[in-house]
Short mmCIF file of the C-alpha atoms (twelve columns), coordinates in Angstrom:
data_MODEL
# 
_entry.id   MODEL 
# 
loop_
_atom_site.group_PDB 
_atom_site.id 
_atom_site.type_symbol 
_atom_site.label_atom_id 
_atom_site.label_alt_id 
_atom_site.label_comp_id 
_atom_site.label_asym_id 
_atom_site.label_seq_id 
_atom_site.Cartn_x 
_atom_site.Cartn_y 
_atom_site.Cartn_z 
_atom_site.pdbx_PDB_model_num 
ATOM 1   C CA . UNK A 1   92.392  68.270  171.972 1 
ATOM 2   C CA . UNK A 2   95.456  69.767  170.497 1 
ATOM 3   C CA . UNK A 3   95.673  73.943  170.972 1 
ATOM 4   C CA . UNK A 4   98.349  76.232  169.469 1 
ATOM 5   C CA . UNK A 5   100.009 78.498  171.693 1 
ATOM 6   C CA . UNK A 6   99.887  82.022  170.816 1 
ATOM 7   C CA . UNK A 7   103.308 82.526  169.716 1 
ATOM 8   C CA . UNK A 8   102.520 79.076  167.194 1 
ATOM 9   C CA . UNK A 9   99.441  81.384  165.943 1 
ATOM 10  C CA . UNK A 10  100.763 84.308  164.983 1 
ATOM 11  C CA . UNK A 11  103.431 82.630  163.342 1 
ATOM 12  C CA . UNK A 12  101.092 80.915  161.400 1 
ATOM 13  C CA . UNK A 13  99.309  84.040  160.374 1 
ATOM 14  C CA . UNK A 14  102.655 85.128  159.107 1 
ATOM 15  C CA . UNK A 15  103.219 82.404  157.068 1 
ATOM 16  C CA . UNK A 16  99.524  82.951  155.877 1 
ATOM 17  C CA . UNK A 17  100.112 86.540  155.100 1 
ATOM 18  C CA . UNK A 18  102.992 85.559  153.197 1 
ATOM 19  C CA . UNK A 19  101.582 83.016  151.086 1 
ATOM 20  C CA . UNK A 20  98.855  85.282  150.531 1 
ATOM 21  C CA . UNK A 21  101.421 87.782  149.245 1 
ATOM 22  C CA . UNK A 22  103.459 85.614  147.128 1 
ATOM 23  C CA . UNK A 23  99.798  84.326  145.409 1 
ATOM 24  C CA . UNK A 24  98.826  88.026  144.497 1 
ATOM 25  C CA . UNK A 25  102.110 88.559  142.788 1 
ATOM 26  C CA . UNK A 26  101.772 85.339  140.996 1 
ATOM 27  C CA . UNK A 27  98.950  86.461  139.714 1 
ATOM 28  C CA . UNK A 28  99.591  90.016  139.075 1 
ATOM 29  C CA . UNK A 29  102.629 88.703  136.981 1 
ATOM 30  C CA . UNK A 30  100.199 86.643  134.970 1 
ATOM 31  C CA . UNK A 31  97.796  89.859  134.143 1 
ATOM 32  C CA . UNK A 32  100.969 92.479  133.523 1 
ATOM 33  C CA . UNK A 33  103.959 89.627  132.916 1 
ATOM 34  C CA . UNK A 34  107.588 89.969  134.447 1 
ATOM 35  C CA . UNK A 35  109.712 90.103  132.140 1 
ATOM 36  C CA . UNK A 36  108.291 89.949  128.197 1 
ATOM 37  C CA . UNK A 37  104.667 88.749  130.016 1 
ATOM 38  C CA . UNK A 38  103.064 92.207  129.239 1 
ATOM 39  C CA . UNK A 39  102.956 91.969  125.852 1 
ATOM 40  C CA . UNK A 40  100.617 88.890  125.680 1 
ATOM 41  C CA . UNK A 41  97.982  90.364  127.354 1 
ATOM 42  C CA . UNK A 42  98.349  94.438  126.187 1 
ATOM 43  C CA . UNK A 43  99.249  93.462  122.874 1 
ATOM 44  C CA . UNK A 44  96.451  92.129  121.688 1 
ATOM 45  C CA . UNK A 45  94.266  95.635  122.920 1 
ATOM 46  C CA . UNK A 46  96.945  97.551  121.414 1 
ATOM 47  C CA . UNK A 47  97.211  96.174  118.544 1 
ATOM 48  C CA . UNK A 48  93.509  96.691  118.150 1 
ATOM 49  C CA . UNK A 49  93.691  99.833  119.060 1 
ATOM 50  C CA . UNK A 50  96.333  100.552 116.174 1 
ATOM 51  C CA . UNK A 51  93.923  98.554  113.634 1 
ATOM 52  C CA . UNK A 52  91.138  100.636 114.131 1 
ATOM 53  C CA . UNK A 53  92.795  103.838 114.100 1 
ATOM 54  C CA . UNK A 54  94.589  103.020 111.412 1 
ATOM 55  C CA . UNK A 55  91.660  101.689 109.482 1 
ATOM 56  C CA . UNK A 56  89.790  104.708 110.486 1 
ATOM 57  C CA . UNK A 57  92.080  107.611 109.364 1 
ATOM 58  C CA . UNK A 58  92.594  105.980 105.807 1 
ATOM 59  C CA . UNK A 59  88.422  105.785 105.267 1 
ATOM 60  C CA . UNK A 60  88.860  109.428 106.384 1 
ATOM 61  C CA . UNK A 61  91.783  110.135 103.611 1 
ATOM 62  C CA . UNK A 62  89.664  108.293 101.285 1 
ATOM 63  C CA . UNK A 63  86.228  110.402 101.775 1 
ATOM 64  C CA . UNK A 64  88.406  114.035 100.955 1 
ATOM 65  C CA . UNK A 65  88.314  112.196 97.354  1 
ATOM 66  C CA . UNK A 66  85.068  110.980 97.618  1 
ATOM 67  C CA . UNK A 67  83.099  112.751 94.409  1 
ATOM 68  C CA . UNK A 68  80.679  111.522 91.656  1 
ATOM 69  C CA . UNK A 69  82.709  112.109 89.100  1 
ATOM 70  C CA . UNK A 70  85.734  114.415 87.807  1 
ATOM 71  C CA . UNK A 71  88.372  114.912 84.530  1 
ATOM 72  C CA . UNK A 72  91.693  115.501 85.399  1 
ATOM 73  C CA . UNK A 73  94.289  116.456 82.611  1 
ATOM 74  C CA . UNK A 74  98.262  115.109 83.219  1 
ATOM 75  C CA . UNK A 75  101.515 115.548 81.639  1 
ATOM 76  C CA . UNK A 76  104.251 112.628 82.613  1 
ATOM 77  C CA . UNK A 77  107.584 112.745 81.852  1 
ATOM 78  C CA . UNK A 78  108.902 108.975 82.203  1 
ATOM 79  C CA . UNK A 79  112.688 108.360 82.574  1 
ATOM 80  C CA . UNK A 80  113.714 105.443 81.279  1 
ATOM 81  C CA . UNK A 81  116.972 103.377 82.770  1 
ATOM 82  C CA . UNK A 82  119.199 104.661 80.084  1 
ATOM 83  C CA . UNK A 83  118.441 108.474 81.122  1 
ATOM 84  C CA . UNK A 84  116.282 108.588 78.012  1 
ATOM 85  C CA . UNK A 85  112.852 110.963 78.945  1 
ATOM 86  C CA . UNK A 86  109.831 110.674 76.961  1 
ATOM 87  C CA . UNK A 87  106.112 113.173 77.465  1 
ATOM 88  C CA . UNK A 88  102.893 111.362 77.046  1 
ATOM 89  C CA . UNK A 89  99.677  113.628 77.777  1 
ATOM 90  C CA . UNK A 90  96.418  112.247 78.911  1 
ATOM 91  C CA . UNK A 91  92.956  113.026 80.547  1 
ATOM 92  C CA . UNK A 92  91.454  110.534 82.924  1 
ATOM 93  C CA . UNK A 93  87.595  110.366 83.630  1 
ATOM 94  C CA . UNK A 94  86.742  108.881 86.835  1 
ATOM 95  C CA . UNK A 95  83.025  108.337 88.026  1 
ATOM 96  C CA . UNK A 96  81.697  106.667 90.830  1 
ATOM 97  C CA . UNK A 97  78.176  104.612 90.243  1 
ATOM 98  C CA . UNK A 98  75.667  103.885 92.934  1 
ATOM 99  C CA . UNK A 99  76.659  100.412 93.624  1 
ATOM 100 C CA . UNK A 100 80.128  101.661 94.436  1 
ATOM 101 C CA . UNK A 101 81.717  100.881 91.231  1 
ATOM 102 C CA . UNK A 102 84.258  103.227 90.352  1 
ATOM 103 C CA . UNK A 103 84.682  103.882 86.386  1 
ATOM 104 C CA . UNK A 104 87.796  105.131 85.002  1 
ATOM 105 C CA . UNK A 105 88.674  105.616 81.748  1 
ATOM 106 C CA . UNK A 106 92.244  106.913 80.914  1 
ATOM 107 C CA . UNK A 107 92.645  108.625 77.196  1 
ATOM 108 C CA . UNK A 108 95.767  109.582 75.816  1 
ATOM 109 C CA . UNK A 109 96.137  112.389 73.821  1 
ATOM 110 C CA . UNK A 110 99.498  112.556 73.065  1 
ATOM 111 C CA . UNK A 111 101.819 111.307 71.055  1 
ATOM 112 C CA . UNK A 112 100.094 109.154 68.854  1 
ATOM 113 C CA . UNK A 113 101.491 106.018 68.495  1 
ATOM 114 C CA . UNK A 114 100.773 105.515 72.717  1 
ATOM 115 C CA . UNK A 115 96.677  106.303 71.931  1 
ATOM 116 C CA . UNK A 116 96.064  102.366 71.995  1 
ATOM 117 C CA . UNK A 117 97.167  102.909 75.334  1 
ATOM 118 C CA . UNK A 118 94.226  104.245 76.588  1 
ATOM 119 C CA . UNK A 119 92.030  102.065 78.515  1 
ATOM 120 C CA . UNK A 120 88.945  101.506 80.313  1 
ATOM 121 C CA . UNK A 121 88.803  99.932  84.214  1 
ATOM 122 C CA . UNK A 122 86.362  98.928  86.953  1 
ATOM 123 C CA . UNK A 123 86.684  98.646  90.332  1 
ATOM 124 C CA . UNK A 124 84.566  96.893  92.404  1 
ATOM 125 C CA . UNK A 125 84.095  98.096  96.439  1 
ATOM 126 C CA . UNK A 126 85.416  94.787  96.948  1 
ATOM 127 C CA . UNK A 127 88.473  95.277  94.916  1 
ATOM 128 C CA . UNK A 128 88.119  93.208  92.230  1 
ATOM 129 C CA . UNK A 129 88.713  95.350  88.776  1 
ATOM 130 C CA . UNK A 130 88.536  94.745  85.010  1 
ATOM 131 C CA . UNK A 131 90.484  96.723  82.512  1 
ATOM 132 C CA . UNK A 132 90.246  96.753  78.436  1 
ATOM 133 C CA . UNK A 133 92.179  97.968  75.835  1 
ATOM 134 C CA . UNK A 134 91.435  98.302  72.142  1 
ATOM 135 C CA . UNK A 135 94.080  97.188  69.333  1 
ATOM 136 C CA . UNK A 136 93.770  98.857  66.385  1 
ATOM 137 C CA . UNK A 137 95.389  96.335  64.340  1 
ATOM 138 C CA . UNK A 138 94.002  93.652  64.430  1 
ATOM 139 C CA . UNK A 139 90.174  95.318  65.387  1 
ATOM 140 C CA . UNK A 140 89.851  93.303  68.633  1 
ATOM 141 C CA . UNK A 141 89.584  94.519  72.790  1 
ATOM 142 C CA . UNK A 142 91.693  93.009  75.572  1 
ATOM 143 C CA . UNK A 143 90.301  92.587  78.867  1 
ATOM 144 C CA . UNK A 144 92.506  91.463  82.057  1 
ATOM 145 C CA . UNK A 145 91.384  91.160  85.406  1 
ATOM 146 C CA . UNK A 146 94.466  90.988  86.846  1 
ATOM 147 C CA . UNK A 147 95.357  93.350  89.128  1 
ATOM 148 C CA . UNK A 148 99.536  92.504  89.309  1 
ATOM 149 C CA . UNK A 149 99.616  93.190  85.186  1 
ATOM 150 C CA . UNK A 150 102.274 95.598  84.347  1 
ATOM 151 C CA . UNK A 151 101.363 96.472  80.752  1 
ATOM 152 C CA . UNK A 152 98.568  99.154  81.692  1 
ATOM 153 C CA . UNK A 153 101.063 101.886 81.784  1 
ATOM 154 C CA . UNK A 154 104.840 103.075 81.814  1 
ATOM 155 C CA . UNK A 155 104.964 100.123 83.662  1 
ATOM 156 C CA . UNK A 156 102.554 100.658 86.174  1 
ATOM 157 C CA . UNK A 157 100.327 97.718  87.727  1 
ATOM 158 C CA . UNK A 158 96.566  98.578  87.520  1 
ATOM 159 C CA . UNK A 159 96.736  98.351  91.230  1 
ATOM 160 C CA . UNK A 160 98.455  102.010 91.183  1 
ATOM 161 C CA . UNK A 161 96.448  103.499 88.708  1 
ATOM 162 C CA . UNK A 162 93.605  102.893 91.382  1 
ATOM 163 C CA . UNK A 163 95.685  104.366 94.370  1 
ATOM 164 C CA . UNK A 164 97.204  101.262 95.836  1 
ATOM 165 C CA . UNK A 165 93.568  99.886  96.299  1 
ATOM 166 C CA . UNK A 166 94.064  100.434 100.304 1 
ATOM 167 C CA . UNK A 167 90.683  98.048  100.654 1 
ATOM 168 C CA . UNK A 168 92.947  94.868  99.617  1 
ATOM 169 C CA . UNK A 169 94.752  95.517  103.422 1 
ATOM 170 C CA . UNK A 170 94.248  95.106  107.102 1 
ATOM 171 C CA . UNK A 171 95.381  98.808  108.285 1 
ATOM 172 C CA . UNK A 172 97.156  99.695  111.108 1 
ATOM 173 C CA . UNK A 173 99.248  103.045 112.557 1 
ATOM 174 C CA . UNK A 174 102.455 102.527 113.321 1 
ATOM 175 C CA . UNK A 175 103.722 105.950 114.500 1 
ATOM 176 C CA . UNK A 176 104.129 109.476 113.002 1 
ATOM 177 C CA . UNK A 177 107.084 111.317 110.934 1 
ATOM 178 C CA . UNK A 178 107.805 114.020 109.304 1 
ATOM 179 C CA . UNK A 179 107.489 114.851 105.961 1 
ATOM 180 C CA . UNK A 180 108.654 118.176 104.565 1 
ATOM 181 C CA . UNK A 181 106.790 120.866 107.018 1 
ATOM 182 C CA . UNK A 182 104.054 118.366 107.369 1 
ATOM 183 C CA . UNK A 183 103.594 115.738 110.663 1 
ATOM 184 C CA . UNK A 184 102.253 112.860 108.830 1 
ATOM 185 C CA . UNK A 185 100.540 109.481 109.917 1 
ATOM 186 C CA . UNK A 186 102.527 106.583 109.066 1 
ATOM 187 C CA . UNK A 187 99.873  103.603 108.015 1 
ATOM 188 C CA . UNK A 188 101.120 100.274 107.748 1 
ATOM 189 C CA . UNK A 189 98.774  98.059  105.050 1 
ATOM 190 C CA . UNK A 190 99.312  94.306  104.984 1 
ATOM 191 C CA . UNK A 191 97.714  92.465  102.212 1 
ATOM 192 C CA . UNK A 192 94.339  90.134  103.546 1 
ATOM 193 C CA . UNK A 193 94.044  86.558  103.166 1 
ATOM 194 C CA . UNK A 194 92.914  85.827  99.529  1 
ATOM 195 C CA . UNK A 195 93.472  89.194  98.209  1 
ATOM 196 C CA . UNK A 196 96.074  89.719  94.796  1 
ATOM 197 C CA . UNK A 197 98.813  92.049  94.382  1 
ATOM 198 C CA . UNK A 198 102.448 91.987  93.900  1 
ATOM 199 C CA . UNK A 199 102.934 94.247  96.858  1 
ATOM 200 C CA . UNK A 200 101.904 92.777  100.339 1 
ATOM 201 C CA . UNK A 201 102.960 95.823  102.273 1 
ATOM 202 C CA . UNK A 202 102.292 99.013  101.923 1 
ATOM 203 C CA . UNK A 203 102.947 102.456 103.938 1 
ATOM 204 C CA . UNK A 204 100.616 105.128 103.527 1 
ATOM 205 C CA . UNK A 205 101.395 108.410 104.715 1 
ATOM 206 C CA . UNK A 206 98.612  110.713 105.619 1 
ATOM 207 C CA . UNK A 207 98.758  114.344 106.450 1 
ATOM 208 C CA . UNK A 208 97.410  115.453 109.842 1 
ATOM 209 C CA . UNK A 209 96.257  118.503 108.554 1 
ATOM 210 C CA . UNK A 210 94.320  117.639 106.024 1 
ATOM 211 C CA . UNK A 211 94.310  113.288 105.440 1 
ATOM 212 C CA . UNK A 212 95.757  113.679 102.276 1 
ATOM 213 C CA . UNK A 213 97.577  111.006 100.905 1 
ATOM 214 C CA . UNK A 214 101.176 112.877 100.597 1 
ATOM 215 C CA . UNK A 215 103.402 109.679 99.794  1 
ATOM 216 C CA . UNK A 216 103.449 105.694 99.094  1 
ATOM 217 C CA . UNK A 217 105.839 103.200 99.805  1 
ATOM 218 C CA . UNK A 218 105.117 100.071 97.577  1 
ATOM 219 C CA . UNK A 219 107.028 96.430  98.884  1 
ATOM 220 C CA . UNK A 220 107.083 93.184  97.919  1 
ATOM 221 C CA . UNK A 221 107.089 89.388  99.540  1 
ATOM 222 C CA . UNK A 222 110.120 89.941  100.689 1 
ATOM 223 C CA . UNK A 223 109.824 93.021  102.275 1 
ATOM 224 C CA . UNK A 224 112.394 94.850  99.726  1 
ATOM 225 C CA . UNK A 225 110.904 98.644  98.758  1 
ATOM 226 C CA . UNK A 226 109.798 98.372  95.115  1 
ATOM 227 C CA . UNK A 227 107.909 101.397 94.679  1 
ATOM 228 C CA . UNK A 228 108.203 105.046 96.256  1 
ATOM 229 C CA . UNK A 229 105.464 107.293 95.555  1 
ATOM 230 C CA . UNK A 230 105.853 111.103 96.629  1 
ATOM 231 C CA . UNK A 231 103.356 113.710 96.529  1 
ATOM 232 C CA . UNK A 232 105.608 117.512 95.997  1 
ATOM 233 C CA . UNK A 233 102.486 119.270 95.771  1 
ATOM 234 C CA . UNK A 234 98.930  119.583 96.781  1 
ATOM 235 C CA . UNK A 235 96.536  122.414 95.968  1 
ATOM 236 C CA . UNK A 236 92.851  123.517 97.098  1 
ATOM 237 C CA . UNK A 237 90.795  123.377 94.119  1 
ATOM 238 C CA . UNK A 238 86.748  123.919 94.044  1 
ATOM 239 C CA . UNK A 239 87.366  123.229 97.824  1 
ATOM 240 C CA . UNK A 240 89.346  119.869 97.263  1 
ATOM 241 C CA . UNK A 241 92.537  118.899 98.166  1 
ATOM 242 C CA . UNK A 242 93.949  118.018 94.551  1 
ATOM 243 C CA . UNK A 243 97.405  116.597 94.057  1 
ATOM 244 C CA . UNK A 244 99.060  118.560 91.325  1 
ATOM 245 C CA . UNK A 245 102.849 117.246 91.643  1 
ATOM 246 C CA . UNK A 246 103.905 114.286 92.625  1 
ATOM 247 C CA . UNK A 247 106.245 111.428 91.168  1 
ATOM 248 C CA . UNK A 248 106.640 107.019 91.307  1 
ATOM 249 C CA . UNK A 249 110.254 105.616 91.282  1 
ATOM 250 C CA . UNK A 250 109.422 102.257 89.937  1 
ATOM 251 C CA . UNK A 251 112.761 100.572 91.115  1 
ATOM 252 C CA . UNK A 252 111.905 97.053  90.213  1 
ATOM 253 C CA . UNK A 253 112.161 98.584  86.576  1 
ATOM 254 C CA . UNK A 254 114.548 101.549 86.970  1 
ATOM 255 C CA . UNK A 255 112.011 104.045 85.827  1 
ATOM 256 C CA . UNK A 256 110.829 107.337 87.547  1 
ATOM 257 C CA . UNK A 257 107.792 109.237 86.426  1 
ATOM 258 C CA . UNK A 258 106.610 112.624 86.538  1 
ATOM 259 C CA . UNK A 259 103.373 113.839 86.687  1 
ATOM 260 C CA . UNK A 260 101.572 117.136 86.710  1 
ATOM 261 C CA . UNK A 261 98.268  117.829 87.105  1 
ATOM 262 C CA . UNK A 262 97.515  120.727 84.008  1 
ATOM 263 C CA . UNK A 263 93.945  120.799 84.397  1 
ATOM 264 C CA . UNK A 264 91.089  119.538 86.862  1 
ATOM 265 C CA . UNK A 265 87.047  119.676 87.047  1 
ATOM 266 C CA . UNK A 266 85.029  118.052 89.629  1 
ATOM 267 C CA . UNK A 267 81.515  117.088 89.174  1 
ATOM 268 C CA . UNK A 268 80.767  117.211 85.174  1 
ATOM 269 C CA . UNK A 269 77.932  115.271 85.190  1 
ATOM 270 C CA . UNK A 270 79.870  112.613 82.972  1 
ATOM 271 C CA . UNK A 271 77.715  110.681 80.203  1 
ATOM 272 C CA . UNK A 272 78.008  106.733 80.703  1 
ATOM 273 C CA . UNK A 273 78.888  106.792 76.951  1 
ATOM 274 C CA . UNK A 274 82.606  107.662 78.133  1 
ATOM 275 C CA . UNK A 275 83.273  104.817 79.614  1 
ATOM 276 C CA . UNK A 276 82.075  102.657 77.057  1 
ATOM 277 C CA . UNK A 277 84.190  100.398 74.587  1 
ATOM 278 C CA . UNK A 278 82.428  102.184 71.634  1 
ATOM 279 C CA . UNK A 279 83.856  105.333 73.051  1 
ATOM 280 C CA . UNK A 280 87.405  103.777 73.701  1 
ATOM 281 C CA . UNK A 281 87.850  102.453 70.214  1 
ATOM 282 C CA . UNK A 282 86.592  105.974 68.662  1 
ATOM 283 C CA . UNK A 283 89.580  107.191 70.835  1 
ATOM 284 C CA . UNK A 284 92.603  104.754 70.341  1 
ATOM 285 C CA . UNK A 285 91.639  104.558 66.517  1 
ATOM 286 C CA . UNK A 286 92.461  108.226 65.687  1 
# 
């Protein structure tokens, strides 16, 4: 029978040892990585970790503007590319229905010749939307579904007039900044499968304080900064955050527009008849 001396066995249990060594760091390099291996394992948690928060803290934003109904009275002042301005006036009705359909129905007031302007949308919780206008001259309504349309207003897709729709993208926190006096959440939105728009990213960013919405940043497929919404200023009415100030540099068509919030009520109890096609026609046809 063939024995090991004891010098052969303890230099065998120091190779041992070292195998043993070099295995745990093999593996240990597989869990954490060496160099570029930690991402594909921590990535995916944080990552996740940056969905949900993200996700989270714009449902947040969303509920300080969650009410059953409200009028809100605007002046804009659009600037045209040739340094021309123009002031349209308007009041926008919003209501929110039971199955989570949000109403809107935006009236303007002023001048005349922009009344059959005013329109009627629908949103859907799922995103989808509808919006009608009514032509005086030739006595007919026009529907579109469409949420990448451009001839709702100044310009302006649909998509906007509903706050950027945040629902139509997979949310995710990429960091915070400054904006102003304000620390702000910076919330990266990338358009989800199947969804339409004509921006797939947006950047929403949210005040810390109080998760309002204080500016937008609107791109397109290739990644090039269309829009730029900015909030200037945000007042505490009835106990709401309201945004009274704030203005869109639509640089796809060289325009920037002003708006100010001149009056605001929340919770009026609003009569279904408002937001009905009867009612818009009464509107656009005086």
């Amino acid at each position: 029978m063939f024995t090991w001396s004891g010098n052969e066995r303890g230099l065998i249990r120091l190779v041992a040892a070292l195998c043993y060594s070099v295995l745990a760091c093999a593996l240990s390099a597989c869990q954490q990585g060496t160099e570029g291996g930690t991402a594909n394992v921590a990535a995916p948690s944080a990552t996740a970790a940056a969905s949900a928060e993200g996700s989270n803290i714009m449902a947040r934003s969303r509920a300080t503007e969650d009410v059953s109904d409200s009028t809100l009275k605007v002046r804009a002042r659009v600037r045209e590319p040739d340094g021309t301005t123009r002031e349209i006036r308007m009041t926008v009705y919003r209501k929110r229905e039971s199955d989570g359909r949000r109403l809107m129905f935006l009236e303007i007031t002023s001048p005349k010749e922009e009344r059959d302007r005013s329109g009627l949308v629908s949103f859907t919780a799922a995103g989808d939307l509808e919006a009608t206008r009514y032509l005086q001259s030739n006595d007919s309504f026009v529907t579109t579904t469409s949420a990448v349309s451009e001839d709702s207003l100044f310009g302006l897709s649909l998509q906007e007039l509903a706050d950027g729709q945040p629902e139509k993208y997979e949310q995710r926190l990429i960091g915070e900044t400054t904006v102003g006096d304000s620390t702000v959440y910076r919330i990266e939105g990338r358009l989800k499968q199947g969804a339409e728009s004509k921006f797939t990213r947006v950047v929403t960013f949210v005040s810390k304080e109080n998760l309002t919405v204080v500016g937008t940043e609107y791109y397109d497929n290739h990644d090039q900064l269309t829009r730029r919404l900015t909030v200037e200023r945000i007042e505490k009415v009835d106990g709401r955050w309201t945004r009274m100030r704030w203005t869109i540099d639509n640089r796809s068509r060289g325009k920037r527009i002003e708006f100010e919030t001149t009056g605001i009520k929340y919770e009026n109890n609003l009569p279904a008849s408002i937001f009905s096609r009867e009612h818009l026609k009464k509107s656009a046809s005086r």
